[in-house]
C-alpha positions as CSV (number, residue, x, y, z in Angstrom):
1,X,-8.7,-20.6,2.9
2,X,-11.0,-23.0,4.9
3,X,-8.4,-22.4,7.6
4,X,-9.8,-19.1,8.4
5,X,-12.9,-20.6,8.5
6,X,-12.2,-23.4,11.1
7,X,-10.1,-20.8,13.2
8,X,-13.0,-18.0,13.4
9,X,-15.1,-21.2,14.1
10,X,-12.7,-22.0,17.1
11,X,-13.5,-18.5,18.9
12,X,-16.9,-18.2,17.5
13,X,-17.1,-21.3,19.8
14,X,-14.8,-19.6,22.7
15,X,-17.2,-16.5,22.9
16,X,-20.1,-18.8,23.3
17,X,-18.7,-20.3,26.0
18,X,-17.4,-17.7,27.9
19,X,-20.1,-15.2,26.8
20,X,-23.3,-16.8,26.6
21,X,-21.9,-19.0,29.8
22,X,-22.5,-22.7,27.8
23,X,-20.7,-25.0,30.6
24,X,-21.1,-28.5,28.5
25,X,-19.1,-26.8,25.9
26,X,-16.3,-25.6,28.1
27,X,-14.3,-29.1,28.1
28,X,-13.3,-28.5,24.1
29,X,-12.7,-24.3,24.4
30,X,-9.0,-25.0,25.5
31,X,-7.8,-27.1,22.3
32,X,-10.6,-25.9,20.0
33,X,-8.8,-21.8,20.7
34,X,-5.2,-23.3,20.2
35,X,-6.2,-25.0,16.9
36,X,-7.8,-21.1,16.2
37,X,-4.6,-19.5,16.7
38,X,-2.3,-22.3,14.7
39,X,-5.0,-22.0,12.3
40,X,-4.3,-18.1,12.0
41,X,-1.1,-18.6,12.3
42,X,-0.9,-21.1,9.2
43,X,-2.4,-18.2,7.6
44,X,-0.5,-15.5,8.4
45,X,3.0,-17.9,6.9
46,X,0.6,-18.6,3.8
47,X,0.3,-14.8,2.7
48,X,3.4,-14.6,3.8
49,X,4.4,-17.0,0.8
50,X,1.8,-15.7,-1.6
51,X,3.3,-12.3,-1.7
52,X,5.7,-13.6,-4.5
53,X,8.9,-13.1,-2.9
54,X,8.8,-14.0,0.7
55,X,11.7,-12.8,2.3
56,X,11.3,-9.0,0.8
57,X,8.0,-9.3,2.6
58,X,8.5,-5.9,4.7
59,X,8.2,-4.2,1.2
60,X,4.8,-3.6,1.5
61,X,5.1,-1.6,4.4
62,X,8.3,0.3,4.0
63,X,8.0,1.6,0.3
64,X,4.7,1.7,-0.7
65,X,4.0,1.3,-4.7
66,X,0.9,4.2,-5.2
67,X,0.7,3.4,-9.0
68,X,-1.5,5.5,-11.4
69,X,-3.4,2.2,-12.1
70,X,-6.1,2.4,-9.1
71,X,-6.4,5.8,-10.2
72,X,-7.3,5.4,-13.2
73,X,-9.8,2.7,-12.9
74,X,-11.4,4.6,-10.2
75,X,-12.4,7.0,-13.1
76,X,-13.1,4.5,-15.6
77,X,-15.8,3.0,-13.4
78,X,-17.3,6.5,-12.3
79,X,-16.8,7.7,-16.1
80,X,-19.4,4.5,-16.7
81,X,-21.4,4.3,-13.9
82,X,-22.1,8.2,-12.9
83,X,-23.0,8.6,-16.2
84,X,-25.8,11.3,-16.1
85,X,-27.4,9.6,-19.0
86,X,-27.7,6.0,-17.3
């Protein structure tokens, strides 16, 4: 994931410019924020891929899958660490 990196690099440095008003820097903001957003963009098509089956991606947000499993380890870690005894 060093592509999120480089891309919150990219307007890290576009926020200097334009904030902080750094005028040497302001030849590279241009190329440096389209490299952030094809970075992003890279990103987004990556998750997109590691969902496991990429073309039922909209899954996730049409039916939801609440399973009992978060649940329960919610109260397997309070059981353990809210012990009154510890």
């Amino acid at each position: 994931m060093a592509v999120v990196a480089l891309s919150g690099g990219a307007f890290t440095l576009a926020a200097l410019v334009y904030v902080l008003q750094l005028e040497r820097l302001h030849a590279a903001v241009r190329p440096t924020v389209l490299a952030g957003l094809l970075g992003y963009s890279s990103v987004l098509l990556i998750l997109l891929f590691d969902l496991g089956r990429w073309d039922k991606f909209y899954n996730v947000f049409l039916r939801p899958n609440f399973s009992l499993g978060a649940a329960r380890s919610e109260l397997v870690y309070r059981g353990i660490f809210d012990h009154p005894d510890l």
